[in-house]
N, C-alpha and C positions, 0 to 999 in steps of 0.2 A: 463484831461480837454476836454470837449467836443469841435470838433473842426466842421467849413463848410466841407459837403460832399454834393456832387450831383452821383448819381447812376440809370444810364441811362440805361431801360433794353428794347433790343432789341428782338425781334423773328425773326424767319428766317423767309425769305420770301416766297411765294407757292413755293414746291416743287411738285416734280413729284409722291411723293407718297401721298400729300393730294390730287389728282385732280386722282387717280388709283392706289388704294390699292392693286390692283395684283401684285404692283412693289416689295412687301414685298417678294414675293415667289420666287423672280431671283434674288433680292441685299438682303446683310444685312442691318440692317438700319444706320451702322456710311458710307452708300457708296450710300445715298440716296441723288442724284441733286436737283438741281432749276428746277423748271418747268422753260421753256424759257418765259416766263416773269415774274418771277422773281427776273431774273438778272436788271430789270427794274425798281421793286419793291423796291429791296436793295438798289440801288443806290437813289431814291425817300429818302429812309428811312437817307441813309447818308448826304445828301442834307438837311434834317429836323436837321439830331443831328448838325450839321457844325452850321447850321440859331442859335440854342437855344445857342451851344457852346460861337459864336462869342458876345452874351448879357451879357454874364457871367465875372465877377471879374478874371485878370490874376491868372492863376495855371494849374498846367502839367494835363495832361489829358491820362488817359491810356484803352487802349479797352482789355479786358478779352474774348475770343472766344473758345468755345465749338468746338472739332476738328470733330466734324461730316463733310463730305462733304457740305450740303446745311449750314450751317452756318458758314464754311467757304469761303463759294461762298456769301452768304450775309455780311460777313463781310470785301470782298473785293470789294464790290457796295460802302459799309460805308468807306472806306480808300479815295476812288476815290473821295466819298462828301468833307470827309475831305482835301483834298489835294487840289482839286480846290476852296477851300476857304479858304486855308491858314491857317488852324486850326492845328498845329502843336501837333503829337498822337507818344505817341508808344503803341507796340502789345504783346501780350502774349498770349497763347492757356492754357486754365485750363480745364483737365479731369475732373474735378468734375461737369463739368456745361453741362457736357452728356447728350442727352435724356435718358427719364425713358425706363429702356430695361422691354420687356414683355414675355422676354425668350421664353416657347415653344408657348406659341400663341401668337406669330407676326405674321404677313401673311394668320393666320386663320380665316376665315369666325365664328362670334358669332355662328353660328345656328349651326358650324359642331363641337365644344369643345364639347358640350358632347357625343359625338359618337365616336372621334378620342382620347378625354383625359378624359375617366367621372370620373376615381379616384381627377385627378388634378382639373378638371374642377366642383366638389361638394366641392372639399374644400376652391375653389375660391370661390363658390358662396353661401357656408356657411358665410362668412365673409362678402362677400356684405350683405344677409339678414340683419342679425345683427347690422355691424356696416358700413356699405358705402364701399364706392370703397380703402378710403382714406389708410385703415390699410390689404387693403385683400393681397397677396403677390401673383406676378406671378410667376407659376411653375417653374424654371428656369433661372427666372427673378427677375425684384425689387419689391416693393410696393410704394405707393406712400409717404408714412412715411420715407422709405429708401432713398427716394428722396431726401426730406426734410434734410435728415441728416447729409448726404453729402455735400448737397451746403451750411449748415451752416459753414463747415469748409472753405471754403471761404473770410468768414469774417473778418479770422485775418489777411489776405492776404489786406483785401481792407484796415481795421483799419489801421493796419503799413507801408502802403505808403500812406495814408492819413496827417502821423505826417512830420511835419516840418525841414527841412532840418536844417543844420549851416548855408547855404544862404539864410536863409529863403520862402527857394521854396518848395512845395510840391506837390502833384497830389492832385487837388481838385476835380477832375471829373473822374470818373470810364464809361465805355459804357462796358453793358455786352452783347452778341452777343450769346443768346440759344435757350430754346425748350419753349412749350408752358406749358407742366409739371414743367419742370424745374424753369421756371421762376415764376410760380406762387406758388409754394415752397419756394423759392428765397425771394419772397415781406410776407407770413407767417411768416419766420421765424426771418426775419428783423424785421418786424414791432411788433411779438409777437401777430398773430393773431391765430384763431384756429381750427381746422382740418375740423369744420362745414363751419367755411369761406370758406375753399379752395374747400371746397367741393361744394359747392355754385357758385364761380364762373367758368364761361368756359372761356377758352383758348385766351390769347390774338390774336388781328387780326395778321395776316400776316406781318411783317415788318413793326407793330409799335413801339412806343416808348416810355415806359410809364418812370417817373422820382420818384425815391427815394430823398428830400432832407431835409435838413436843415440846418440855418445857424449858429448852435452852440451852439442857446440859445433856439428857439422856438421845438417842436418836430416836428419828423418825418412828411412831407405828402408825399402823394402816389396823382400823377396828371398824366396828360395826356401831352406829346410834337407832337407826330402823330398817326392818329389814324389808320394809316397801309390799311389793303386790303382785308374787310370781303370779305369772300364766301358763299356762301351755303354750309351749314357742308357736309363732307362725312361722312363716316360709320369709317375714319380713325380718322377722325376729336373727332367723338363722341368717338371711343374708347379711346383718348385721355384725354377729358375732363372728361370722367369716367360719371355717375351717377349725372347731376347738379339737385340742392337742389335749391327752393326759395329762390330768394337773403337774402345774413345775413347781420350785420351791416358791413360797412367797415369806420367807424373811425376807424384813426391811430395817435398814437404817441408813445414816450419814445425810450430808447435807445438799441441799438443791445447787445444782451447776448453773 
């Protein structure tokens, strides 16, 4: 039986590799910081989840965090929101809600892949030709499909502490705390939308907050709780959002697979 969930998806907030991509070539990316104000940012972001939180019908509330550095540093901005508003959380770190790894070109300048990888780098860019960014696969790395398929298995995680306890308690509110790939994989594969969507949209801002919910009966929407900390893209930025496509439809509803 379909039961209320809310699913609160978080980005991290600027780090130091979207404001200087050369930080790619001295860290790996799970040991990429906040920029210093982003520790600012996050806490803004937790400050927002605590305000929607406290509206909401009592039930347990659990935050999911991606163990990268910077979204561990954002999701300890969001504890701080939550705690000085009395919104009572617990915490769990899920590997699966990783950024998308880009294997051998991370840290590579576009202009220099095909001088330094031209076997790798034709057969990335036969797949973009063709079909987008969304199925091309990084050398070494994932594809954004691979993304996608991973953080599906997630979902049985959220479904089965969604169900109802014997005291009738259960965690009706999920906050996940990842990447900008990540997350919007995350709202595809919920919502059942499709590879030309994802491809369509760019990257959530900075430590915003967008909301999965429903209360049982009506379907899925996909809304806005904060709208985070646009920038002006980087060159990290766009490598990230891949190839965007003129906006697709984004109705949503029906139930997670």
């Amino acid at each position: 039986m379909p039961r209320p969930i809310n699913i609160l998806l978080v980005r991290h907030a600027v780090s130091a590799a979207n404001l200087d991509r050369s930080l790619y070539q001295r860290l790996p990316d799970p040991k990429v910081p906040l920029a210093p104000q982003g520790h600012e940012q996050a806490r803004a972001a937790g400050d927002a989840v605590a305000a929607w939180l406290k509206t909401q019908e009592p039930g347990g509330t659990r935050i999911l965090c991606s163990p990268y550095q910077r979204t561990r540093e954002t999701c300890a901005g969001i504890e701080a929101g939550l705690k000085a508003n009395d919104v009572a959380y617990d915490r769990i770190e899920e590997l699966a809600l990783r950024e998308m790894s880009f294997g051998l070109f991370d840290g590579i300048a576009d202009e220099e892949l095909p001088q330094l990888f031209p076997r790798e780098h034709a057969h990335y860019q036969k797949h973009v030709d063709f079909e987008g960014e969304f199925f091309a696969p990084m050398p070494l790395g994932e594809s954004r499909v691979q993304v996608a398929d991973r953080v599906k298995g997630v979902f049985g995680t959220l479904i089965r502490d969604n169900r109802e306890r014997e005291n009738g308690w259960r965690i009706r509110n999920f906050v996940i705390v990842s990447h900008g790939v990540t997350l919007r994989a995350f709202i595809m594969q919920w919502l059942h939308l499709t590879p030309e969507w994802f491809q369509a949209q760019p990257n959530p801002a900075n430590a915003s907050v967008s909301l999965i919910s429903s209360d049982g009966v009506e379907p899925y929407r996909l809304s806005t709780v904060f709208e985070g900390f646009p920038h002006r893209p980087t060159k990290q930025d766009m490598r990230e959002e891949g190839v965007v496509q003129p906006a697709a439809d984004t109705t949503v509803a029906g139930e997670p697979g």
